[in-house]
C-alpha positions in Angstrom: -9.0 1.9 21.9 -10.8 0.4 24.8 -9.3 -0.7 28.0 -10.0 -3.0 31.0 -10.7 -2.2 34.7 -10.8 -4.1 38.1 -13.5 -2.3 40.9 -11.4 -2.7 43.9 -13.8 -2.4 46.7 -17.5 -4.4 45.6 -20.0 -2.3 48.4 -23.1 -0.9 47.9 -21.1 2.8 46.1 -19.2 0.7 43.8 -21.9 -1.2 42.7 -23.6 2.2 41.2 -20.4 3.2 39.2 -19.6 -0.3 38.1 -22.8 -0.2 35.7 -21.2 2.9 34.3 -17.8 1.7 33.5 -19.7 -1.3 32.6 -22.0 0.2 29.8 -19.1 2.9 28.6 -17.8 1.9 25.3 -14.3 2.4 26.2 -13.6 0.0 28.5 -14.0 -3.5 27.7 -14.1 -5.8 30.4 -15.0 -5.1 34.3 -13.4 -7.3 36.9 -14.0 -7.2 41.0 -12.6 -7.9 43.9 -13.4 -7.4 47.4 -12.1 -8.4 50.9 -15.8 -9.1 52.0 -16.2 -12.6 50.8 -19.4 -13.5 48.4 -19.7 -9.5 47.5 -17.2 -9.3 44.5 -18.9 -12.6 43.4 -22.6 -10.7 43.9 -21.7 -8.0 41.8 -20.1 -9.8 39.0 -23.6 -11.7 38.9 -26.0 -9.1 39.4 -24.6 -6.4 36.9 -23.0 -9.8 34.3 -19.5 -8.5 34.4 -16.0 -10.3 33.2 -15.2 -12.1 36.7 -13.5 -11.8 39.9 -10.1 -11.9 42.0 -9.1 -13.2 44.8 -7.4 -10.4 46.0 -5.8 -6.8 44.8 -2.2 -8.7 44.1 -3.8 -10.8 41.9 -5.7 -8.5 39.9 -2.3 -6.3 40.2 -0.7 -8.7 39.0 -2.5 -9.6 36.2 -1.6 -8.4 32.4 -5.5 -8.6 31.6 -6.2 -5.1 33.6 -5.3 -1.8 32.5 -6.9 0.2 35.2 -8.5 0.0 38.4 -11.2 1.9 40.1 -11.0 2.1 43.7 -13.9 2.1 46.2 -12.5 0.9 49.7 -12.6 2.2 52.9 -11.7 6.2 52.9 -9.3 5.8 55.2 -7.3 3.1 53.0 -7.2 5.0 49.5 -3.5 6.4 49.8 -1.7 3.4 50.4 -3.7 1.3 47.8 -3.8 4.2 44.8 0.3 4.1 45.6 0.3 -0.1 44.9 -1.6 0.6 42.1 0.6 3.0 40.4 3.6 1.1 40.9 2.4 -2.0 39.2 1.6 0.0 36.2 -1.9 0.4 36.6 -4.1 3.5 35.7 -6.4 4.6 38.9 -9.4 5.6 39.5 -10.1 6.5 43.3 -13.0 7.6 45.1 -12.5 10.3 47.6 -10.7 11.6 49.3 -7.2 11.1 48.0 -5.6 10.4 51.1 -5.6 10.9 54.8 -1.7 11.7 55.1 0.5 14.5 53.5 3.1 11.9 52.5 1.1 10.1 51.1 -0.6 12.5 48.7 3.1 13.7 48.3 3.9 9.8 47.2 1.1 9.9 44.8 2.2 12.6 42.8 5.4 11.9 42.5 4.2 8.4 41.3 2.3 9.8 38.8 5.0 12.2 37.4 7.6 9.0 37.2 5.1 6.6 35.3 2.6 8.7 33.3 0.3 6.8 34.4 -3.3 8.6 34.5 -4.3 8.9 38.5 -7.8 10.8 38.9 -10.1 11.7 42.5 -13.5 11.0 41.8 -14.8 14.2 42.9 -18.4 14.4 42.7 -18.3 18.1 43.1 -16.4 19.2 40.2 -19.7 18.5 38.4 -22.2 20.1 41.2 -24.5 21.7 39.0 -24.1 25.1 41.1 -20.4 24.3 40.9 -20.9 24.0 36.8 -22.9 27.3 36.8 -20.2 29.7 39.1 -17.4 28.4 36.4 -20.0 29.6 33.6 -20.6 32.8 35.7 -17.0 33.4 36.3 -15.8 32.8 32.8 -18.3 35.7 31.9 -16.7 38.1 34.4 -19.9 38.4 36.0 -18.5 37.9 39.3 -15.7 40.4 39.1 -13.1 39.4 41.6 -13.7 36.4 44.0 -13.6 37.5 47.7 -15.1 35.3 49.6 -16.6 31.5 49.1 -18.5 28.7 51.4 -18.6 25.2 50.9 -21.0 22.9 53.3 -20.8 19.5 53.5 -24.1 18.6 55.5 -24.4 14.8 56.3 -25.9 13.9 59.2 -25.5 10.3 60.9 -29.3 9.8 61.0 -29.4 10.3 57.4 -28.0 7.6 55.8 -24.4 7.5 57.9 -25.7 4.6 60.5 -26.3 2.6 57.7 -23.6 2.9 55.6 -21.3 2.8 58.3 -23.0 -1.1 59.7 -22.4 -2.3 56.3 -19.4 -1.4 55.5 -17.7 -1.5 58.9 -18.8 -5.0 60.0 -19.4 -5.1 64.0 -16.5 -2.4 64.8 -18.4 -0.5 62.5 -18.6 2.5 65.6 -15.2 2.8 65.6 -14.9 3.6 62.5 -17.6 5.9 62.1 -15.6 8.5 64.3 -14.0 9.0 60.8 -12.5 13.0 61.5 -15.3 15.3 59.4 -12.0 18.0 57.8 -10.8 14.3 56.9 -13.4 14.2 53.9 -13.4 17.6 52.7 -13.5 17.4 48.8 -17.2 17.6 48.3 -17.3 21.1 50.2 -13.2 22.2 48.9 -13.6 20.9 45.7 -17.2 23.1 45.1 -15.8 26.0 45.9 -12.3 25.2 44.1 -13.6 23.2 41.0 -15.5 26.5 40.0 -13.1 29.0 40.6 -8.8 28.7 40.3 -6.3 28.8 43.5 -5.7 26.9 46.4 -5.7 27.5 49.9 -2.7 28.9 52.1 -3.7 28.9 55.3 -6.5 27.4 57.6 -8.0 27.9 61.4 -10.3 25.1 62.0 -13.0 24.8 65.2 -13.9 21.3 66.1 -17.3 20.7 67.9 -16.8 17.9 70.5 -19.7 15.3 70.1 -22.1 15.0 72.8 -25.0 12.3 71.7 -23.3 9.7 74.1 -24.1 6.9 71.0 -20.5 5.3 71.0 -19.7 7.2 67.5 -17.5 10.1 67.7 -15.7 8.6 71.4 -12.3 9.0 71.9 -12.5 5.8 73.7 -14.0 4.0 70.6 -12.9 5.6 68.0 -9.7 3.8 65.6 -9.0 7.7 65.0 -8.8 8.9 68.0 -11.5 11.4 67.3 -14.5 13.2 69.1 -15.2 16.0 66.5 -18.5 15.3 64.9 -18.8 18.9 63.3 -15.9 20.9 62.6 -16.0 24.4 61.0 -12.7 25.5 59.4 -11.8 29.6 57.8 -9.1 29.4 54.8 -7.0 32.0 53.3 -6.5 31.9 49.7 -3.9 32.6 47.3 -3.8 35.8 45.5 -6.5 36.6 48.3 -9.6 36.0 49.6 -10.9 33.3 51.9 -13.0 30.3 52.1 -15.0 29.0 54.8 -15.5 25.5 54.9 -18.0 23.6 57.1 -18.0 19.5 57.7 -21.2 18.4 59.6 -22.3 15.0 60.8 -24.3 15.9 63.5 -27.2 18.2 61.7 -30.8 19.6 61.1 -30.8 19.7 57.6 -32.3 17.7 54.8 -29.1 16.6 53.6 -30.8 13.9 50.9 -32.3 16.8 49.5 -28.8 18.9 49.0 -26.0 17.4 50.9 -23.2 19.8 49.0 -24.4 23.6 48.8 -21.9 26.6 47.9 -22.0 30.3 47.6 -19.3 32.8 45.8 -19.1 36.4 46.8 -17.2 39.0 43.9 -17.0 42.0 43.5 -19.4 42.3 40.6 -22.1 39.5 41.6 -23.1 36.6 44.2 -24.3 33.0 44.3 -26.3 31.9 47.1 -27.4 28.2 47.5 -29.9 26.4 50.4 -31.4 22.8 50.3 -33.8 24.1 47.4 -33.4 27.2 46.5 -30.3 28.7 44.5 -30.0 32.5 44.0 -27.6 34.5 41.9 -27.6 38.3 43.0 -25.5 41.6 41.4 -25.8 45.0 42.2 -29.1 45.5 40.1 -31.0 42.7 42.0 -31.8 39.1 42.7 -32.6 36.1 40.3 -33.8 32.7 41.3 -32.0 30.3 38.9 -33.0 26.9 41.1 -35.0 25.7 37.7 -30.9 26.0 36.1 -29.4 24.1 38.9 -32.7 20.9 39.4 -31.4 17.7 38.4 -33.6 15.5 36.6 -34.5 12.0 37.3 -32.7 9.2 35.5 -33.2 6.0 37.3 -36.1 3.8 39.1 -35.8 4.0 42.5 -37.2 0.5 42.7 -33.9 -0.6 40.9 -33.1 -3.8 42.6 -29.7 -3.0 43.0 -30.7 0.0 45.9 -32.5 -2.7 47.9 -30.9 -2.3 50.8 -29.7 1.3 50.5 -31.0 3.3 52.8 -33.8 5.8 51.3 -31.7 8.9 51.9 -28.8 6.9 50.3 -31.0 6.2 47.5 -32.2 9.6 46.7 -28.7 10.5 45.2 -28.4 8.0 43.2 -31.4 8.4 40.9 -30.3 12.1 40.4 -30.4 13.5 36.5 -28.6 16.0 35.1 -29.7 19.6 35.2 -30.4 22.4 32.7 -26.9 23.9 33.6 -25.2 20.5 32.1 -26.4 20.8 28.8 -23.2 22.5 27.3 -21.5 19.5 28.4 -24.0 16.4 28.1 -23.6 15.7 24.6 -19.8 14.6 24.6 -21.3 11.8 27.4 -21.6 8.5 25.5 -24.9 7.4 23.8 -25.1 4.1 26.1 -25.4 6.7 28.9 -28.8 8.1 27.8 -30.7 5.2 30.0 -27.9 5.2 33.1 -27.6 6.0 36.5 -26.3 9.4 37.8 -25.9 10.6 41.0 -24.6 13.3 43.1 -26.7 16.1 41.2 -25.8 14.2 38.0 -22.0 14.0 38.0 -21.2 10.1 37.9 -21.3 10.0 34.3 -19.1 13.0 33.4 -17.1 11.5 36.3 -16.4 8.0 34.6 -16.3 9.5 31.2 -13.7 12.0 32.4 -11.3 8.7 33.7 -11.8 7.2 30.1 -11.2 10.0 28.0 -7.9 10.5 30.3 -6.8 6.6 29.9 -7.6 6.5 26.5 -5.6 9.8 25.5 -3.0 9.4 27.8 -4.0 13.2 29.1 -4.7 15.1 32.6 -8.3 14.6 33.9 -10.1 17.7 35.5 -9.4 16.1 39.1 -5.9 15.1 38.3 -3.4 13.9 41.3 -2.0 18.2 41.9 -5.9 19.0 41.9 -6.9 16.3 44.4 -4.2 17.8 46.6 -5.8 20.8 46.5 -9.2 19.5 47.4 -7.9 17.3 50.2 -4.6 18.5 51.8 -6.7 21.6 53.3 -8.9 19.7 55.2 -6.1 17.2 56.8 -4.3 20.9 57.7 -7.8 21.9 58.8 -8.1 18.8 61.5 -4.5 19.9 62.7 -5.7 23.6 63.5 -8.7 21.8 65.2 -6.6 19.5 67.6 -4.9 22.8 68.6 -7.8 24.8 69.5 -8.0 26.8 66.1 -4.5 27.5 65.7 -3.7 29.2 62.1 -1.2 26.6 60.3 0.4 26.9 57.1 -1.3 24.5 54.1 1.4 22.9 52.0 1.0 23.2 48.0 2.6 20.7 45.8 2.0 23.3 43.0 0.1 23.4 39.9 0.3 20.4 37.2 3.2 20.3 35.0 0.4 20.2 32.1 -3.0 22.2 31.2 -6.4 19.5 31.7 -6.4 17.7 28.6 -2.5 17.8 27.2 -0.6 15.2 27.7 1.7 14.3 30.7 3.6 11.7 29.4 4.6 14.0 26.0 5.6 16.4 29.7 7.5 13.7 30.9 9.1 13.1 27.7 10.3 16.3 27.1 11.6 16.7 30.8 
């Protein structure tokens, strides 16, 4: 049974996953809305979908949508997820989850009271080196997990400036101070999304900016923020640690790799760099990069990247890789000619939210998961404001349901 969906949020991201939800065969209608005027109204036109709203209360508001898919500013996502929720709508919302502990608190306790599916777009769940540690884990190759790293590695020159000018109109600097450990899911939700826990405890270092650009100035900055890198160490449950970094001010070819991740066992090791990826045991070395390349699925002269910047544009015409196959053929035929992105995850991402809706079941990034990708890192900026102070990381626990089962048969039973 098919559903419908309003794109809250009509920029230049959500333009990219609204030809997915578009094309997928179970949902049946795509609406927009944005607070930009003309760009809900551009999208609508340039990808043919239902219509538009005036606003998020009216498309709340309205009995036509089931779901909505959320693509606003990072900063916003908690408050707007919770609005959702409450008017009985299923959500869809890109990362990260929130930027306060009550309100990722809020959200799960919404979700448990309604049923309601509520999934974190997390583009790293489906990292094809994140894909192939799970494989290699499941396996027992990697005996016992010691030790893992998760970089996030996106600097301002590469795409940042950009995104920031268009979506931040002309404050756009003082938004672009956004904390780094504040958007920590791509590099938590690597490590995490192959391997199960959560972390326990963090010490974070913040690197105060110096490029004297107006971004990352305290006296600028809506967040009050000068860290522009920030590197943070994590203890784990059951043992272990993670080490997490969040750069914005880089030498690296982040439209090449922006995510990379290794995992150090007892048994075996996975190394990643911009290009190369390396699994290693006690016997030797093996270069499985040809397992981890993602193919390309999408023109880059699509007219709908015109004014993405090129580094922007590179992840968006990303293919699956050989590590995917396993799981590519439950994707929907439509999907064969779409756009990916994000070392070919979009697609399992959207697919994941309809399968969810549709049989009223937990998604892989479900509201308890998110938590775990994104609470860290808001922990993470705390320890950094106090010169690397070790502080205590809240867990709101493990689901009430395995991925897949059903939470409101949970609730029912409760």
């Amino acid at each position: 049974m098919s559903f419908t969906l309003g794109m809250v949020g009509a920029g230049q991201f959500s333009a990219h996953f609204a030809t997915l939800f578009q094309l997928h065969p179970g949902i049946s209608a795509v609406y927009a809305t944005d607070v930009i005027e003309g760009r809900a109204e551009q999208l609508v036109t340039d990808l043919d979908l239902a219509g538009t709203f005036p606003d998020l209360d009216a498309m709340l508001a309205d009995d036509r949508i089931d779901a909505v898919a959320i693509f606003t500013q990072r900063w916003t996502h908690g408050p707007l997820v919770l609005k959702a929720l409450r008017a009985g709508k299923h959500v869809y919302s890109a990362v990260p989850m929130a930027v306060e502990r009550e309100q990722i608190g809020a959200i799960i306790e919404a979700v448990q009271e309604t049923g309601l599916t509520y999934m974190m777009g997390e583009t790293s769940q489906y990292n094809p080196a994140t894909v192939f540690a799970r494989q290699k884990l499941e396996q027992g190759a990697f005996g016992r997990i010691i030790y893992a790293e998760g970089d996030y590695l996106h600097d301002m020159d590469l795409g940042f400036y950009d995104a920031y000018r268009y979506s931040g109109g002309d404050d756009w600097k003082s938004t672009a101070s956004y904390p780094p450990m504040w958007y920590p899911t791509h590099a938590i939700g690597g490590v995490l999304g192959a391997i199960p826990g959560h972390a326990v405890s963090v010490s974070c270092i913040g690197v105060h900016d110096q490029e004297q650009d107006g971004v990352f100035d305290t006296e600028v900055s809506m967040f009050d923020n000068d860290f522009s890198n920030a590197s943070a160490l994590f203890e784990l449950a059951g043992g272990g640690s993670m080490r997490i970094n969040e750069f914005r001010r880089v030498g690296y070819p982040s439209h090449l790799r922006e995510s990379r991740f290794r995992w150090f066992g007892t048994q075996g090791s996975f190394e990643q760099l911009a290009t190369t990826s390396i699994w290693q045991d006690k016997q030797g070395a093996e270069d499985v990069s040809n397992q981890i390349a993602t193919r390309h699925t999408m023109d880059e002269d699509d007219p709908r990247l015109a004014n993405v910047s090129p580094a922007l544009r590179s992840s968006f015409v990303s293919g699956h890789a050989p590590v995917h196959d396993a799981e590519s053929g439950r994707l929907p035929e439509e999907f064969a000619v779409a756009p990916n992105g994000h070392e070919g995850s979009h697609q399992f991402l959207v697919d994941d939210f309809v399968r969810a809706v549709e049989g009223h079941v937990l998604p892989p990034v479900n509201a308890w998961q998110a938590a775990r990708y994104t609470l860290p890192g808001l922990v993470a900026h705390e320890s950094a404001l106090q010169d690397g102070a070790r502080l205590t990381i809240p867990d709101f626990g493990d689901a009430p349901v395995a991925v897949g089962e059903s939470l409101q048969a949970s609730r029912a039973e409760a």
